[in-house]
C-alpha positions in Angstrom: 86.2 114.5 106.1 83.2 112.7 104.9 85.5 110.7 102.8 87.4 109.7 106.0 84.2 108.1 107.9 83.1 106.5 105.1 85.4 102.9 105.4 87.2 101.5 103.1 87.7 98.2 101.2 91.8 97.2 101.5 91.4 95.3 98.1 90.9 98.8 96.4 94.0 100.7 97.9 96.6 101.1 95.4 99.7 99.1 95.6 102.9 100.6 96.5 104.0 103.1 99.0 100.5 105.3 100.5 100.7 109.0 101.2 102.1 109.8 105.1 100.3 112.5 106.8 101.5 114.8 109.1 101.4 114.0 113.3 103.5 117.0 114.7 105.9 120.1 114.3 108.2 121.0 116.5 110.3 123.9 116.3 113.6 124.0 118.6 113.1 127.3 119.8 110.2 126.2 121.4 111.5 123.0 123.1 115.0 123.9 124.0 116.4 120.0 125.5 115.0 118.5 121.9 118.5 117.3 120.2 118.4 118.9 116.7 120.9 117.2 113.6 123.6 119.8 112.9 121.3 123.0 111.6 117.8 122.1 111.8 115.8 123.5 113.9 112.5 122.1 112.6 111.2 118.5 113.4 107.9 117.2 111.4 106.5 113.5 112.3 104.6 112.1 109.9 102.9 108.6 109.6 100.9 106.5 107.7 97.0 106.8 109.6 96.7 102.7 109.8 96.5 101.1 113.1 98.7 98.0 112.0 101.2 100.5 110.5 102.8 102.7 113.4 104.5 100.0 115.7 107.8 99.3 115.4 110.5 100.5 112.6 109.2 101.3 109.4 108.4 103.7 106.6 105.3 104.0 107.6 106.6 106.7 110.8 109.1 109.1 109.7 110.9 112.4 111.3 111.9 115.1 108.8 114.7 117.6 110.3 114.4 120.7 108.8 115.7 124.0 108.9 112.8 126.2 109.5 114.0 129.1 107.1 114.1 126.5 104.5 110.3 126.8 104.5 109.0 128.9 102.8 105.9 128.0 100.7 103.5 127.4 103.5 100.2 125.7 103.0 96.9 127.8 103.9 95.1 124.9 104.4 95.7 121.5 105.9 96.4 118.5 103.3 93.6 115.8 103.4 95.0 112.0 104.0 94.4 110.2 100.8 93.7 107.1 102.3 92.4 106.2 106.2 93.0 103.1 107.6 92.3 104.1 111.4 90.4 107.8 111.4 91.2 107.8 115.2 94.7 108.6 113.9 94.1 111.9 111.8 94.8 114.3 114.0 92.2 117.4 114.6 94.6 120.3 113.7 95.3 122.9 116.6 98.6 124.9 117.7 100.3 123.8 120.9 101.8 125.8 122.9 104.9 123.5 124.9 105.0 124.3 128.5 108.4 122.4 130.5 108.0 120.5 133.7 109.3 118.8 136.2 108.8 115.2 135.9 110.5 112.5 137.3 110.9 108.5 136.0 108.7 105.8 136.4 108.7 103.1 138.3 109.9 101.0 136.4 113.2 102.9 136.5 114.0 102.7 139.5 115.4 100.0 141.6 113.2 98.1 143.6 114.2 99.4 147.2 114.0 103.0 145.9 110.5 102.4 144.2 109.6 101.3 147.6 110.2 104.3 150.0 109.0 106.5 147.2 106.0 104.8 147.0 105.7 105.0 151.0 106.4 108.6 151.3 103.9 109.6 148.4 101.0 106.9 150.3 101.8 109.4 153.3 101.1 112.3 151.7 97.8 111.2 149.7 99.9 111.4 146.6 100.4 108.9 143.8 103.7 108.9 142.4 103.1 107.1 139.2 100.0 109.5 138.6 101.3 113.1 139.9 104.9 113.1 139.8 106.4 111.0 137.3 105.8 110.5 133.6 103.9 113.7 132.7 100.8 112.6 130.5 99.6 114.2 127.5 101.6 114.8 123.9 105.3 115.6 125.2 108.9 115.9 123.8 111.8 114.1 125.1 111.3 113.2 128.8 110.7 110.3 130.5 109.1 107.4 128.5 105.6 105.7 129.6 106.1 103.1 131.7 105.8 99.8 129.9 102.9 97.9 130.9 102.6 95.1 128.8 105.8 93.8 130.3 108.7 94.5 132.6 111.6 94.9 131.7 111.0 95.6 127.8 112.6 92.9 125.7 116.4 93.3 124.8 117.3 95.6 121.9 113.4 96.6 121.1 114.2 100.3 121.8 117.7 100.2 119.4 118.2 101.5 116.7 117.5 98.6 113.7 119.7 101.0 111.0 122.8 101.0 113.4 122.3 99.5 116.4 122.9 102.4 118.7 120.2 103.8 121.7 117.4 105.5 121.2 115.8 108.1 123.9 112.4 109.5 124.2 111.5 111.2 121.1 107.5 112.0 121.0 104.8 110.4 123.2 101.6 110.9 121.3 98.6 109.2 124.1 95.0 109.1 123.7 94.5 111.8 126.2 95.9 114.5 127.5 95.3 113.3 131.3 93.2 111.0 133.1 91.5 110.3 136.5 95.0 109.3 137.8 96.7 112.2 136.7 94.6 114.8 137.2 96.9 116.8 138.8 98.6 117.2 135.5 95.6 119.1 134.3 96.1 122.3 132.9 94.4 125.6 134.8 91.6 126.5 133.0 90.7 122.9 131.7 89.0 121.8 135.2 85.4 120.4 133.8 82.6 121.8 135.0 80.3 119.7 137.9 77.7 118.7 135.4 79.5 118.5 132.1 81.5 115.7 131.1 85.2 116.8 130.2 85.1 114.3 127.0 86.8 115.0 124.1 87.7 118.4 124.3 89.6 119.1 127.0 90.6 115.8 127.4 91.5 114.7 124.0 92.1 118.4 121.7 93.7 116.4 119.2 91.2 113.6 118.8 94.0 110.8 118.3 93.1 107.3 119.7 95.8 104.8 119.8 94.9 101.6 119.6 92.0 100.8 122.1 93.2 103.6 123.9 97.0 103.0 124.8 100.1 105.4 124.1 102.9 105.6 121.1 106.0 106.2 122.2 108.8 107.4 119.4 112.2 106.9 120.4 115.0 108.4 118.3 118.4 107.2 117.6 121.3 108.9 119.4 123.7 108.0 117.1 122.0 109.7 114.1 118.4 111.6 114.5 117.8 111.1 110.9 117.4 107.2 111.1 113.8 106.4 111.3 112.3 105.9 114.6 111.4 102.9 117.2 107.7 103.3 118.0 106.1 101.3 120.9 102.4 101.3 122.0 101.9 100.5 125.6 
């Protein structure tokens, strides 16, 4: 890790293709509504840990589908990134545990007249609707995507597939947090921070991943094929 902290000077990378790490691993069994390629039951994201890097379509953030018996010499310990662009994208390894739940679709959505009464009927009952029911925060599979807050709508074609031209849906959402003061209610039982301790970064942030300045990748994968490499948005 000290190699990871210590910079790095861009003339000295090697040219070429640079090592991907690994983001995530998903096995089907544990998230049932994931859409697995015919036989696999394994997803693995990887990408490549520089900030400029993970928007948009490239080689640089890949999905591997995998069947999970096909794995079968299993690392002890965690490979170290060759080369760190961004250490606020190295991930601090840790074991989730996927939970389902009931979320429903942002705003931006819904039409207007709709987004209206809802947002009436939550003001009446102290609730926020963008912050406790739609859009669950923190690292989640498939759902609903982040509402898009650098603009509105999101420019035509962005989330198509470039290989074939056919949708994508929500993939991975990887934040920089797993909730925040707006969406609280989201918080876990057992992760409520004590009166005098700040929740920061445990709780908060177990995986240590900062987008960005603090924004959210979104992967979206292509319903025509899985395999094709996926869309990736920040907002």
């Amino acid at each position: 890790m000290e190699r990871i902290h210590a910079g790095h000077a861009p003339r000295l990378l090697p040219t070429g293709p640079h090592p991907l790490m690994p983001v995530a691993q998903l096995y089907a069994r544990d998230v049932p509504d994931m859409t697995c390629p015919q036989e696999a039951d394994l997803l693995q994201v990887l990408w490549c840990p520089f900030d400029d890097a993970v928007e948009g379509c490239s080689e640089a953030v890949q999905v591997r589908w995998r069947r999970a018996a096909d794995v079968t010499d299993i690392l002890v310990a965690v490979p170290e990134p060759a080369y760190i662009g961004d250490d606020n994208l190295v991930p601090t390894p840790c074991v989730v545990h996927p939970e389902q739940v009931l979320e429903y679709p942002p705003a931006d959505e819904l039409e207007e007249e709709l987004w209206k009464r809802l947002y009436r009927w939550a003001e009446g009952k102290a609730l926020s609707y963008r912050g406790d029911l739609s859009g669950a925060p923190g690292w989640k599979a498939g759902g609903w995507p982040t509402p898009f807050t650098f603009w509105e709508p999101d420019e035509e074609d962005e989330r198509r597939c470039p290989t074939c031209q056919a949708s994508t849906s929500p993939l991975l959402t990887v934040p920089s947090g797993e909730w925040d003061g707006e969406s609280g209610s989201w918080r876990p039982a057992g992760d409520e921070p004590e009166a005098d301790v700040p929740p920061y970064p445990g709780n908060v942030n177990p995986t240590q991943v900062t987008v960005s300045r603090g924004y959210t990748l979104q992967f979206y994968g292509c319903t025509g094929d899985p395999r094709h490499l996926p869309v990736t948005v920040i907002q």
